[in-house]
C-alpha positions as CSV (number, residue, x, y, z in Angstrom):
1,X,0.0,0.0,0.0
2,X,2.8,2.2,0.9
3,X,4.2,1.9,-2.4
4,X,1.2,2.6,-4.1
5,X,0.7,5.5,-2.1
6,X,4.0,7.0,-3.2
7,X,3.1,6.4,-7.1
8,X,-0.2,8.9,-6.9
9,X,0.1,11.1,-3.9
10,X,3.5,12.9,-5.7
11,X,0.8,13.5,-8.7
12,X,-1.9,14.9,-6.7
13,X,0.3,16.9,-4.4
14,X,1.2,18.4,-7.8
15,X,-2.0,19.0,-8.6
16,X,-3.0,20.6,-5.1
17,X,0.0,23.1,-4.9
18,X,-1.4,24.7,-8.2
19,X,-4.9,24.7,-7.0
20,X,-3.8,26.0,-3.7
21,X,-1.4,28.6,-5.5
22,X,-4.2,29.9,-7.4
23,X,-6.8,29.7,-4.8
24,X,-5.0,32.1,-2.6
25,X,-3.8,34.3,-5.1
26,X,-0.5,33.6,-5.3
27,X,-0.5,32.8,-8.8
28,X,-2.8,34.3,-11.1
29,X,-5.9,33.4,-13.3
30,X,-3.9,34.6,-16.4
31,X,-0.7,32.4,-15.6
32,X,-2.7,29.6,-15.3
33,X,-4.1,30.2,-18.6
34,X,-0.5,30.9,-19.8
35,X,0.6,28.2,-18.6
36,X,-1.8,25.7,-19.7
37,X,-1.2,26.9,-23.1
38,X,2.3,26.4,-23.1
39,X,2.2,22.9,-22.3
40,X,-0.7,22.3,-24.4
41,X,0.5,24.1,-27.4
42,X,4.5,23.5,-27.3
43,X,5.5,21.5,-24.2
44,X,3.0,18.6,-24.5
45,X,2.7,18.2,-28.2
46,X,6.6,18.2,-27.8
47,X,6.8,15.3,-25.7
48,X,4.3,13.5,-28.1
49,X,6.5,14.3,-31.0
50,X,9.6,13.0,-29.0
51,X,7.7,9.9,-28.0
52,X,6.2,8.9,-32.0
53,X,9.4,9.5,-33.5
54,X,11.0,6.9,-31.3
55,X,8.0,3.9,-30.8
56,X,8.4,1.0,-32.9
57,X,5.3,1.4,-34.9
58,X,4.2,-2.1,-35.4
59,X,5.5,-3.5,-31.9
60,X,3.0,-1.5,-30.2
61,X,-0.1,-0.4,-32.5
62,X,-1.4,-3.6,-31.4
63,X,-4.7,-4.3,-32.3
64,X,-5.7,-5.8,-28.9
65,X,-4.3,-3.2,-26.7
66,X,-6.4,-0.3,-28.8
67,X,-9.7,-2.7,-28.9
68,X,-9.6,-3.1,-25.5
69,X,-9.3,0.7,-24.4
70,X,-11.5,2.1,-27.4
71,X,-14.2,-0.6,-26.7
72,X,-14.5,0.7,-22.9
73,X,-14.2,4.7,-24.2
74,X,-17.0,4.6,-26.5
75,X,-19.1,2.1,-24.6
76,X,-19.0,4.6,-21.9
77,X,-19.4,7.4,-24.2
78,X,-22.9,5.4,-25.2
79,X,-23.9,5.0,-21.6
80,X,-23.1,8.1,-21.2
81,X,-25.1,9.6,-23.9
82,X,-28.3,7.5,-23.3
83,X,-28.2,7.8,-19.8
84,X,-28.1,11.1,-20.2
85,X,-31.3,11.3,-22.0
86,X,-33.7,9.0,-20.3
87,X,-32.2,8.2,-17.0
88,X,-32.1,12.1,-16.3
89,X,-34.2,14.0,-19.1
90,X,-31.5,15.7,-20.6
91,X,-31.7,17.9,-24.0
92,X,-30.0,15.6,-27.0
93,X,-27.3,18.5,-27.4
94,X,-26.5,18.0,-23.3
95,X,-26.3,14.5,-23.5
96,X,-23.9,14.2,-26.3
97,X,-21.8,16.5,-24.4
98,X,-22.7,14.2,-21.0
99,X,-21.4,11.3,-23.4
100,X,-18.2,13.1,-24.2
101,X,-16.9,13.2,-20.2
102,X,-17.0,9.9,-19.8
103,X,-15.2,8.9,-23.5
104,X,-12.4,11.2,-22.8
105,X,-10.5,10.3,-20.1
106,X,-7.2,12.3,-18.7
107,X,-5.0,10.1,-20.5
108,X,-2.1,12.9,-21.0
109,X,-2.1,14.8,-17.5
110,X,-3.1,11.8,-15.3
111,X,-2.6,8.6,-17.0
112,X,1.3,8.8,-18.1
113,X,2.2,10.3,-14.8
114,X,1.2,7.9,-12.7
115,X,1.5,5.5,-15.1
116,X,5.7,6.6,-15.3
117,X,6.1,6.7,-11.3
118,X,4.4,3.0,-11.0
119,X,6.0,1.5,-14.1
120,X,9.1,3.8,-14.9
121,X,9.6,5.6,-18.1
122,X,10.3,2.6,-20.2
123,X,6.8,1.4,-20.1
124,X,5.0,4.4,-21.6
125,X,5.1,2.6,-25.3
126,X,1.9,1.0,-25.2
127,X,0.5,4.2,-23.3
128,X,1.8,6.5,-26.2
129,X,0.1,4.4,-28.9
130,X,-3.7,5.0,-27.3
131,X,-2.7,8.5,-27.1
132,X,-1.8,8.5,-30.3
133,X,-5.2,8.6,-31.5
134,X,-7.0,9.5,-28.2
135,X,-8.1,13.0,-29.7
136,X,-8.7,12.0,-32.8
137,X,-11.1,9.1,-32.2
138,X,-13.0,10.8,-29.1
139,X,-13.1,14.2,-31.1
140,X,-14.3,12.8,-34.2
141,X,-16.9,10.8,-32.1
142,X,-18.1,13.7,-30.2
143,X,-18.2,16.8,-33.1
144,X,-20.1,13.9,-35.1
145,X,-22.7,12.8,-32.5
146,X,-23.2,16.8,-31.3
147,X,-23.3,17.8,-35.2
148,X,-26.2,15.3,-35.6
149,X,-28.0,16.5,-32.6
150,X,-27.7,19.5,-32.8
151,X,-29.6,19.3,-36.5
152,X,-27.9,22.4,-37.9
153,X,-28.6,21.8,-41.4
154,X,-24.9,22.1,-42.6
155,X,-24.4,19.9,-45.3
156,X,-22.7,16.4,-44.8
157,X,-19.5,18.1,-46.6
158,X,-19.5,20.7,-44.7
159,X,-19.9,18.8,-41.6
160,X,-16.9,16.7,-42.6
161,X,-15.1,19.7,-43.5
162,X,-15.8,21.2,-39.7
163,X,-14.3,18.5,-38.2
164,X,-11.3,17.8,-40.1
165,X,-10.2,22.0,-39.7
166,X,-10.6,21.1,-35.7
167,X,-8.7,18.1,-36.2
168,X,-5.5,19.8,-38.2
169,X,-5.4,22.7,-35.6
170,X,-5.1,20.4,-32.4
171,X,-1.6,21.1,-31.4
172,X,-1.7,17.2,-29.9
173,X,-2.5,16.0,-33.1
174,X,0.2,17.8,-35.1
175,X,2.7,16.9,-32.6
176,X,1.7,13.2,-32.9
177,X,1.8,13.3,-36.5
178,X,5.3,14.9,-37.1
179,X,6.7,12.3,-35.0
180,X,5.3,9.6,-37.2
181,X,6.6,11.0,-40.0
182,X,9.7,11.2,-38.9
183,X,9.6,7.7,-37.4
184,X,8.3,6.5,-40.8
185,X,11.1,8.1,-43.3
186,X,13.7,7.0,-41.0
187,X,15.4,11.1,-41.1
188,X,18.0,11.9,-38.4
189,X,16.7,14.9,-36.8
190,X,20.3,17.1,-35.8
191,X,21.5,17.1,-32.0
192,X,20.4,20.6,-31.3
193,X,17.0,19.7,-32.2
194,X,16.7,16.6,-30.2
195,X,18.6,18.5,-27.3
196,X,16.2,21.2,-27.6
197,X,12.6,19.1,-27.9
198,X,14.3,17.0,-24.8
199,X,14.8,20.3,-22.9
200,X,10.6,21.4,-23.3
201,X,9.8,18.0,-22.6
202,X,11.3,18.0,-19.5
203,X,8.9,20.8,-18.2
204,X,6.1,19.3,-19.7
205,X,4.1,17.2,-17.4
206,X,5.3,18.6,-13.6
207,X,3.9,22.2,-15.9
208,X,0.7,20.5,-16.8
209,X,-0.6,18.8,-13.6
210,X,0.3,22.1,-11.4
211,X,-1.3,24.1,-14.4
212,X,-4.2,21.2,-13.8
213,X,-4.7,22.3,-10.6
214,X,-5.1,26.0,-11.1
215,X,-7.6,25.3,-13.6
216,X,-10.1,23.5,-11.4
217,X,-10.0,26.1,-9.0
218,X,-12.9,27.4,-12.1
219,X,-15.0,24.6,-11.7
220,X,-17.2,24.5,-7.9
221,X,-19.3,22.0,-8.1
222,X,-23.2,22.5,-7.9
223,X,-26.3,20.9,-9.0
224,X,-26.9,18.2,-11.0
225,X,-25.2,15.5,-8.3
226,X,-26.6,12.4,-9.5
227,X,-25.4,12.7,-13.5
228,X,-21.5,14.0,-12.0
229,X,-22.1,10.9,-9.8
230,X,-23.0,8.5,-13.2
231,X,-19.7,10.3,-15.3
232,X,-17.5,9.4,-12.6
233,X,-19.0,6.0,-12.1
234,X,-18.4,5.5,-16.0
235,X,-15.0,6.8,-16.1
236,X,-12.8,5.8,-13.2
237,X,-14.8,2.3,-13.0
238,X,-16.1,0.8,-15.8
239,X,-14.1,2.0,-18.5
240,X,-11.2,0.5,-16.9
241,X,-13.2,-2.5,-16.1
242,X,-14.2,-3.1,-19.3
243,X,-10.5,-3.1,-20.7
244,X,-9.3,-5.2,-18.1
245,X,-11.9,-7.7,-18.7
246,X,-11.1,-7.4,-22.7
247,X,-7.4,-7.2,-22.4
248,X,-6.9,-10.2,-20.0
249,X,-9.6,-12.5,-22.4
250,X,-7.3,-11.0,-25.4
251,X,-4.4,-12.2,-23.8
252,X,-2.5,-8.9,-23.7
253,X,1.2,-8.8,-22.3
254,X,1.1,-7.4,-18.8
255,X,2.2,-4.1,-20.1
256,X,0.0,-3.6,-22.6
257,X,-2.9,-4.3,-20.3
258,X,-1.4,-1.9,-17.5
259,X,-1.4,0.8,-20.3
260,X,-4.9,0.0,-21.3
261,X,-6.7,-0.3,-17.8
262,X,-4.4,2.9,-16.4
263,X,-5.3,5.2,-18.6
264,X,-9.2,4.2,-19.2
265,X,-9.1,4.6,-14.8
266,X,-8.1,8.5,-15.2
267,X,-11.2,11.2,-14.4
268,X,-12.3,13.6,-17.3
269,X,-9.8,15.4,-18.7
270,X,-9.8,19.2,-18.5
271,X,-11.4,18.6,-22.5
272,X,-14.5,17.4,-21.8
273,X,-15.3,20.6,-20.4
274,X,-13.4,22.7,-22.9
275,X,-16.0,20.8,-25.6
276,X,-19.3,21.4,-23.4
277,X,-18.3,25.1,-23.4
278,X,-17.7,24.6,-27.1
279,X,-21.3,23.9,-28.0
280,X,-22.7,25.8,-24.7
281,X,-24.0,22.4,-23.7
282,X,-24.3,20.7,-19.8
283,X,-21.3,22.7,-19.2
284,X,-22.0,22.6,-14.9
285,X,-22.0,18.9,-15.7
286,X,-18.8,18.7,-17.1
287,X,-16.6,21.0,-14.9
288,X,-17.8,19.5,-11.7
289,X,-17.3,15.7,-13.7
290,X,-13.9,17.0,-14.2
291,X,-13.2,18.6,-10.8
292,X,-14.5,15.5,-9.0
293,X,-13.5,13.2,-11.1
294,X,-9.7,14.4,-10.8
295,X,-10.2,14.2,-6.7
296,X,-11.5,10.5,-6.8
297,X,-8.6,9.2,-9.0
298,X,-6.6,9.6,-5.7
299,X,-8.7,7.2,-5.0
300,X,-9.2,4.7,-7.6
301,X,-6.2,4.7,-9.0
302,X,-4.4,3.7,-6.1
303,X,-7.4,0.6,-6.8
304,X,-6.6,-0.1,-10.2
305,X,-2.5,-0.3,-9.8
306,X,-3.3,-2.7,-6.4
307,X,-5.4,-5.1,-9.3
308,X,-2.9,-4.5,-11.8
309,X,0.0,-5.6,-9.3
């Protein structure tokens, strides 16, 4: 227990010093802001970069391991959605958004933290290749489901076109697609470079989860108990149950399956509520999903590593 103890609490008391920090005004709204966009925009996407341009591409895009996290996202993000609508009454548009907190889980800020200080460094491959396409596939999932609720009348090409232009400006997603490119032509990037990109990545998850912290200082929960009760429910437990169930019947190598169930166990991430604001839809939902989410994984991550062994 003690061990385990030591892999999360380090995270969280990461968190807590930037929440505390901003809380008491001894860093300010507009740093957090900065400095959320520097590790989304440079730091992160930099360490994403670094990490794609180095994975062995066919070793780890393993069928198995992404069926049995992407299975457990998107059934959740169906549980979500319908529970939504007729266990609590909510609007189409609110559901779909509803839907989205429980697909997206905080697989960058949360999940290769902890999953670095339980597992070491060396692990992260499998972890990397669901990130890979983590905004893609839940983005893509989400714009189309909210597009067709919303009942806009854009044209289907137009749709398409919509979410392809949010795709190609996603920092993340341009990050993770340079460094398959360069992984795939087989180029030597020069020392500088690498020295350089090393240096950014170094800041960019302690950055992140202090940044983290700041940021849900925004979102008080209130209201609407029972549905932040069911996203939670759907993200820290059964999406992680589902891929452990999946990836042990698959027959997944114990570090594929750590990857899997780790990062499925992680609460909202801080982009579930950035696409609720997005289409002005269940927003109190999402924050508070996000804010109390992010407390329980103290929690229930410490549960899922003591499974995982």
């Amino acid at each position: 227990m003690g061990a385990l103890i030591e892999v999360v609490l380090p995270v969280f008391l990461v968190i807590g010093a930037g929440y505390v920090a901003v809380l008491r005004g001894l860093f300010s709204d507009a740093g957090v802001d900065g400095l959320m966009k520097f590790t989304q925009k440079f730091a992160i996407p930099c360490l994403l970069f670094s990490a794609m341009s180095q994975l062995d591409l066919a070793a780890v895009f393993e069928w198995r391991l992404l069926l049995s996290f992407y299975a457990g996202a998107l059934s959740c993000f169906a549980l979500g959605l319908l529970g939504a609508r007729h266990l609590f009454g909510r609007p189409w548009t609110d559901s779909v958004a509803i839907g989205f907190c429980a697909l997206f889980s905080n697989s960058v800020l949360l999940g290769l933290p902890i999953a670095e200080r339980a597992y070491g460094a060396a692990s992260l491959a499998s972890n990397f290749a669901i990130i890979a396409i983590h905004s893609p596939v839940c983005y893509l999932t989400g714009i189309t489901a909210m597009e067709i609720a919303r009942s806009s009348g854009k044209s289907l090409f137009a749709t398409v076109g919509s979410i392809l232009k949010a795709m190609a400006s996603n920092a993340l997603i341009i990050g993770i697609a340079l460094g398959i490119a360069v992984n795939l032509s087989g180029v030597t990037l020069p020392t500088a470079l690498t020295d350089a990109v090393a240096l950014m990545v170094r800041a960019a998850l302690p950055a992140a989860l202090f940044g983290l912290g700041g940021i849900l200082v925004r979102y008080r929960p209130e209201g609407d108990l029972r549905t932040i009760g069911f996203v939670m429910l759907l993200s820290l437990i059964v999406h992680p149950a589902i891929a452990y169930g999946m990836g042990a019947g698959l027959g997944l190598s114990q570090e594929a399956l750590r990857a899997a169930v780790v990062t499925g166990a992680m609460a909202p991430g801080v982009n579930a509520y950035v696409f609720a604001d997005m289409y002005g839809s269940a927003r109190r939902v999402a924050a508070s999903a996000v804010l109390g989410g992010t407390a329980a994984t103290v929690v229930t991550a410490w549960a899922w590593l003591a499974v995982l062994g």
